[in-house]
C-alpha angles and dihedrals in degrees: 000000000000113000094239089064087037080063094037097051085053099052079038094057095029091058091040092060090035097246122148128214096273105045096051078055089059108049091042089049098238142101132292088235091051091060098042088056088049090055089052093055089260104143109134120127093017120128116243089228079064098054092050094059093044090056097038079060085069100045102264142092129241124217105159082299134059112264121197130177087217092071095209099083092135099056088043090068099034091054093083095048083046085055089050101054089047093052088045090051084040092055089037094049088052089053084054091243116152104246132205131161140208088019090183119198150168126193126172087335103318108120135171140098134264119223108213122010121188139187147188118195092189092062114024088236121136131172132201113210125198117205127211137173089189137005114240112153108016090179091060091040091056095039088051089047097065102040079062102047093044085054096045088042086046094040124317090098100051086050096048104031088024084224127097109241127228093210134013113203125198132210130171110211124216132182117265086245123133078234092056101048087039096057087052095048084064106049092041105112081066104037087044078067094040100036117019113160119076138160121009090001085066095038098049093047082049082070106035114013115214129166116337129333115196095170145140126226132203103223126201104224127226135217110276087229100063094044111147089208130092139192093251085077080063100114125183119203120192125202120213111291111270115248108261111222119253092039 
């Protein structure tokens, strides 16, 4: 279990039980700051015997995995992500967009699945979004971005919309958090290369797409529960078959 869900499974279960910090500290016998790192995926260098107490502070175990007597600790951390998709088809949707989630694909070897595909016959425009909670690995964010936006520019999009589109725009989605907008604070003098349009740039090419658009947005989530999306906006696009050798 990577060390960034390892954090995530922590702040999920803290704020589940209405803990703060602190307190979480204090019951585990350790410092604010300790548990902080270990929310940020920070866990080098701490004893296995500490992140046990730390989790048994919320309620759960910790066996190189995170044990949790719900069951449906999976679904508990994917739920914002979840919130996230169905605000991005909502906002989408109001900008009269065709929306479609979880387009998965593989073509000559590149596989993968691409959150939240939209596109806009009356204009040829189509945008890839990529959806985070939380941002772990921006290079392979980044890296996996482009693979999806080179497919959907080559031929994702004529298989899903069944048009060829005259721009592809791309935006990567983040939570409206503090964490959030300060870990992109710090990263900034790479994602202002990567992504450089924000704000009203996005917006207004939200409603009117131009010329490229390479952005992030800070999302406000919304309960997985009201969401406005279903799985029939799930779409699977496969590539020619890739030559067997020997053949």
């Amino acid at each position: 279990m990577e060390d960034a869900r390892i954090g995530r499974a922590l702040r999920v279960l803290r704020h589940r039980r209405g803990l703060r910090q602190s307190e979480v500290a204090v019951a585990a016998g350790v410092s604010q700051s300790t548990i902080s790192d270990v929310e940020a995926g920070c866990l080098s260098g701490l004893p296995i015997a500490t992140v046990r107490r730390i989790f048994a502070a919320v309620d759960a175990g910790f066996e190189g995995t995170v044990l949790w007597r719900g069951a449906g600790l999976d679904r508990l951390l994917d739920a914002r992500h979840a919130g996230l998709v169905a605000a991005s088809v909502g906002r989408l949707r109001d900008h009269g967009w065709e929306a479609r989630v979880e387009t998965s694909y593989s073509i000559y070897g590149e596989r993968g699945s691409i959150d939240v595909m939209g596109g806009l016959v009356q204009l040829g425009a189509v945008l890839v979004e990529e959806v985070k909670s939380e941002l772990a690995s921006l290079e392979e964010t980044i890296r996996k971005l482009d693979e999806k936006v080179r497919l959907v520019r080559k031929e994702i999009a004529r298989d899903v919309f069944g048009w060829q589109p005259a721009l592809v725009g791309r935006l990567l989605v983040l939570p409206e958090s503090t964490m959030a907008r300060g870990r992109v604070a710090m990263l900034d003098p790479v994602l202002r290369v990567a992504f450089p349009d924000r704000g009203t740039v996005v917006r207004r090419w939200l409603r009117e797409p131009s010329g490229p658009l390479s952005g992030i947005l800070f999302q406000p989530d919304i309960a997985t529960g009201d969401a406005k999306w279903s799985r029939t906006g799930v779409e699977r696009v496969r590539g020619p078959r890739e030559p067997e050798f020997g053949a």
